[in-house]
C-alpha positions in Angstrom: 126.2 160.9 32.6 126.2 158.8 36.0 123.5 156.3 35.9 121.7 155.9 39.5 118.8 154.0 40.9 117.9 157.0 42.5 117.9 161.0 42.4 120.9 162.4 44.8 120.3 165.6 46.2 122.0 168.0 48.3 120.0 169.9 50.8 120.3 171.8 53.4 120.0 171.1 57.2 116.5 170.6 58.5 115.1 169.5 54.8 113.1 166.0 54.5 111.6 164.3 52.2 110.2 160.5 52.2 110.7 159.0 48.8 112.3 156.3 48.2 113.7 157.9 44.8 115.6 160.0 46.1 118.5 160.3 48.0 119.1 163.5 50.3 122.6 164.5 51.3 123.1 167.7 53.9 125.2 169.8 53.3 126.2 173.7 52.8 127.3 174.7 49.8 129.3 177.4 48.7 127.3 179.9 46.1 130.3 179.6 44.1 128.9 175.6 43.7 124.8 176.5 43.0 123.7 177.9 39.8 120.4 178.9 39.7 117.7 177.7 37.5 114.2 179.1 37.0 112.3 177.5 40.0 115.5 175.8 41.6 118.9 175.5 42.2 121.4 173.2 41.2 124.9 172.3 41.8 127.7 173.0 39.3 129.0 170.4 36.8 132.1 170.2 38.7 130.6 169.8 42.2 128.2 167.1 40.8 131.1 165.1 39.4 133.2 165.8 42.6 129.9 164.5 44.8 129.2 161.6 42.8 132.8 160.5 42.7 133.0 160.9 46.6 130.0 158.9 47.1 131.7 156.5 45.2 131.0 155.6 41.4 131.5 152.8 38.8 135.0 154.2 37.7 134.0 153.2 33.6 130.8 155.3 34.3 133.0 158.5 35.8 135.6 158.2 32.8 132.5 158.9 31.1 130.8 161.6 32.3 134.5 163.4 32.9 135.3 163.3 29.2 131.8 163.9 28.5 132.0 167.5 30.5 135.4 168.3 29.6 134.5 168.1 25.6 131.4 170.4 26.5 133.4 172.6 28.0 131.7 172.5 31.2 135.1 171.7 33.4 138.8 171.9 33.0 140.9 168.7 34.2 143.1 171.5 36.4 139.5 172.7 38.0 138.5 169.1 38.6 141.8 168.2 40.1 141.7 171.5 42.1 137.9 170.9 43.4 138.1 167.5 44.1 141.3 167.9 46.3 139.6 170.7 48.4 136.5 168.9 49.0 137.3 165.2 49.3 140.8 163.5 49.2 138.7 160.1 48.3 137.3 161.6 45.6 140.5 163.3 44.0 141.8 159.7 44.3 138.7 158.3 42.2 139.3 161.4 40.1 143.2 160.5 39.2 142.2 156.5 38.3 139.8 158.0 36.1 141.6 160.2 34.3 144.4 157.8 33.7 141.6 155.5 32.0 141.4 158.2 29.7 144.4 158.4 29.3 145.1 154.7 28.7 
């Protein structure tokens, strides 16, 4: 789990919302990233961690939440590397120093 102040969301163009709780990021995501939930959408495990890491994350706090998905089976290190690398090379770099923490 990644701890945050506030609540980061992805939306798409043209959505607003003025709350200082959360945090809106634009974007359009593939339906391969969105699983749907009754009454709202959300994206995958692996995009989350891929958008949390790009955004830029306590590396301690990322080891964590990695390990934490891998053991619940909700991503494979190869898919993380994989996503991560197609979607931000700053955040495959995050990515790689955590994974050698939990390694270490």
């Amino acid at each position: 789990m990644i701890e945050s102040r506030q609540v980061h969301l992805t939306v798409p163009a043209g959505f607003t919302s003025r709350n200082d709780a959360v945090r809106l990021h634009v974007a359009d995501l593939p339906a391969a990233d969105i699983v749907n939930r009754p009454g709202f959408r959300v994206t995958t495990p692996l995009r989350s961690l891929v958008d949390v890491t790009a955004r830029g994350v306590d590396e301690d706090q990322l080891a964590r939440a990695i390990t934490e998905a891998h053991q619940r089976g909700l991503v494979s290190i190869r898919q993380l590397r994989a996503r991560a690398e197609a979607i931000d090379a700053k955040a495959a770099l995050y990515i790689e120093r955590a994974l050698q923490r939990m390694d270490a």
